[in-house]
Steps between C-alpha positions, in 0.01 A plus 500: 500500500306734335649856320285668782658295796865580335438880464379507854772308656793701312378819581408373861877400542635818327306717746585252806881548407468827440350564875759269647741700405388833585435374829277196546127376442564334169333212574195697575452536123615110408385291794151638406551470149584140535210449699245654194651268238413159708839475776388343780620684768784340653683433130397849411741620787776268399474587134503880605784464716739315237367766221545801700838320657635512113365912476757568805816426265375797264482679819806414672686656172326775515553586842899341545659853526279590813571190733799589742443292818845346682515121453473435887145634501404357103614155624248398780212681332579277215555186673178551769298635117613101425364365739201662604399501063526120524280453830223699374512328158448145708218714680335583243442204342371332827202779531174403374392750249213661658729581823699648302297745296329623870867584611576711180341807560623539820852431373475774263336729758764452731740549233419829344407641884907400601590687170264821583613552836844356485696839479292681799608123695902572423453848670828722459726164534762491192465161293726214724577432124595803334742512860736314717221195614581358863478132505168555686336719224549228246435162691129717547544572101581190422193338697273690385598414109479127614145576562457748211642182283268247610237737426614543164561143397125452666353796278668669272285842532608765675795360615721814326282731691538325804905467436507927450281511787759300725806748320277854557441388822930430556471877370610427151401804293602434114209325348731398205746363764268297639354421205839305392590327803106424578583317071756279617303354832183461291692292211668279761182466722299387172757295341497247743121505497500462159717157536300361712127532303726398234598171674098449628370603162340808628520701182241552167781540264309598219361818703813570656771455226246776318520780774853381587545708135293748623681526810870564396404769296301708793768426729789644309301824338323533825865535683602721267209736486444505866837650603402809258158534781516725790486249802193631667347442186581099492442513859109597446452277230613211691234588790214539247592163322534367856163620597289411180623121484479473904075609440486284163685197730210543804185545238635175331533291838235638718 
C-alpha cells in the first residue's frame, strides 16, 4: 500500500470509531474509504466490520460506568445479537455485489429516518428498560434486536442508529445510556461476523489491520469526549451524518 492509502484508511477508521461511539454511522466514513483505496465491495464491508468491531473495545471502556441494564433483559438481547450477527454475516457473503450496493442507500435511509423520528414514535411511554419490563415488552424487544442483528452482521452502517432508534422508541431518554448498552450489542453482533469472514477469507488485512489502529483510538477518545456533549447536540450530528452518507450511498448506486 501506498503512504496515501495508509493515511486515508487510519484516519477513515479513527473517524468511523469515533462516530460509533457517539452513536453510530462509523462505517459511513470507512466502508467508503475502503471502497476509494481499491476494496471491492463485499470485502470492504467485512474489513470495516472487523476494524470498527476492534474501535468498540475503546468504546466499551469508555462508556462501562453508564451501562445498568438487569441481566434478565442483557441476556436475550445478547444471545438473539448472536445469532442474528452470524446469519447476516452468511448473508452477506451470498449477495452478489451489485445487489448489494442498490440496497445500501435505502438501508441507511431507513436507518437515520428510525433514529429522527424515534422519540416522537415512544410518545409519553417510560423506557420498558429503564422500568419493570413485562415478559411481553421484551419478547417484542428482543425480536426486534434479532432483526436489528441480522441487519448489522449484513451491513455494518447504521446499525447504532438503528439500535438507539429501537431504545428512543422503548422511551429511553439518556443518550449516554444508550450509548453503552447500544456498545455491548454492537461488539457481540460484529464479533461473530467478524469470525465468520475470517473463516471464508473475507478480509484485506493489510487495509484493515491499518484502520483497525485507527479505530481503537477514535473509539476510546470519542467515548470519552462525547459524554462531555449536550445530547441534543450528538443527536443532530448523528441525523446530518445519517443524511449526507444516505445521498452519497443513492448518487453512487443510481
Amino acid at each position: 500500500m501506498s503512504l496515501e492509502t495508509v493515511i486515508i484508511l487510519f484516519f477513515a477508521g479513527m473517524l468511523g470509531g469515533a462516530l460509533n461511539s457517539v452513536a453510530g454511522g462509523g462505517s459511513f466514513i470507512a466502508f467508503p474509504a475502503l471502497l476509494f483505496t481499491g476494496v471491492p465491495p463485499i470485502p470492504a464491508n467485512a474489513t470495516n466490520t472487523i476494524a470498527l468491531w476492534t474501535a468498540a473495545v475503546g468504546s466499551g471502556g469508555a462508556y462501562r460506568s453508564r451501562l445498568n441494564v438487569p441481566r434478565r433483559i442483557m441476556a436475550p438481547l445478547l444471545a438473539v445479537s448472536l445469532i442474528g450477527g452470524a446469519a447476516g454475516a452468511v448473508l452477506l457473503l451470498k449477495t452478489p455485489a451489485q445487489t448489494f450496493m442498490r440496497v445500501l442507500p435505502w438501508l441507511t435511509l431507513s436507518a437515520t429516518l428510525l433514529f429522527a423520528f424515534g422519540k416522537k414514535l415512544a410518545g409519553s411511554r417510560g423506557s420498558v428498560i429503564e422500568r419493570e419490563t413485562t415478559p411481553l415488552a421484551l419478547a417484542g424487544v428482543t425480536l426486534f434486536q434479532l432483526l436489528v442483528a441480522v441487519y448489522g452482521g449484513y451491513f455494518g452502517g447504521g446499525m447504532g442508529i438503528v439500535m438507539l432508534a429501537m431504545l428512543a422508541t422503548l422511551g429511553m431518554t439518556d443518550i449516554h445510556a444508550m450509548n453503552a448498552l447500544k456498545t455491548v450489542m454492537v461488539f457481540v453482533i460484529n464479533g461473530v461476523a467478524v469470525v465468520v469472514f475470517i473463516v471464508e477469507r473475507a478480509v484485506y488485512w493489510k487495509h484493515g489491520l491499518v484502520m483497525i489502529g485507527g479505530g481503537i483510538l477514535g473509539g476510546y477518545f470519542g467515548a470519552h469526549y462525547a459524554q462531555k456533549l449536550p445530547q441534543s447536540w450528538i443527536r443532530v450530528f448523528v441525523v446530518l451524518v445519517g443524511a449526507g452518507m444516505t445521498v452519497y450511498f443513492f448518487a453512487k448506486a443510481y
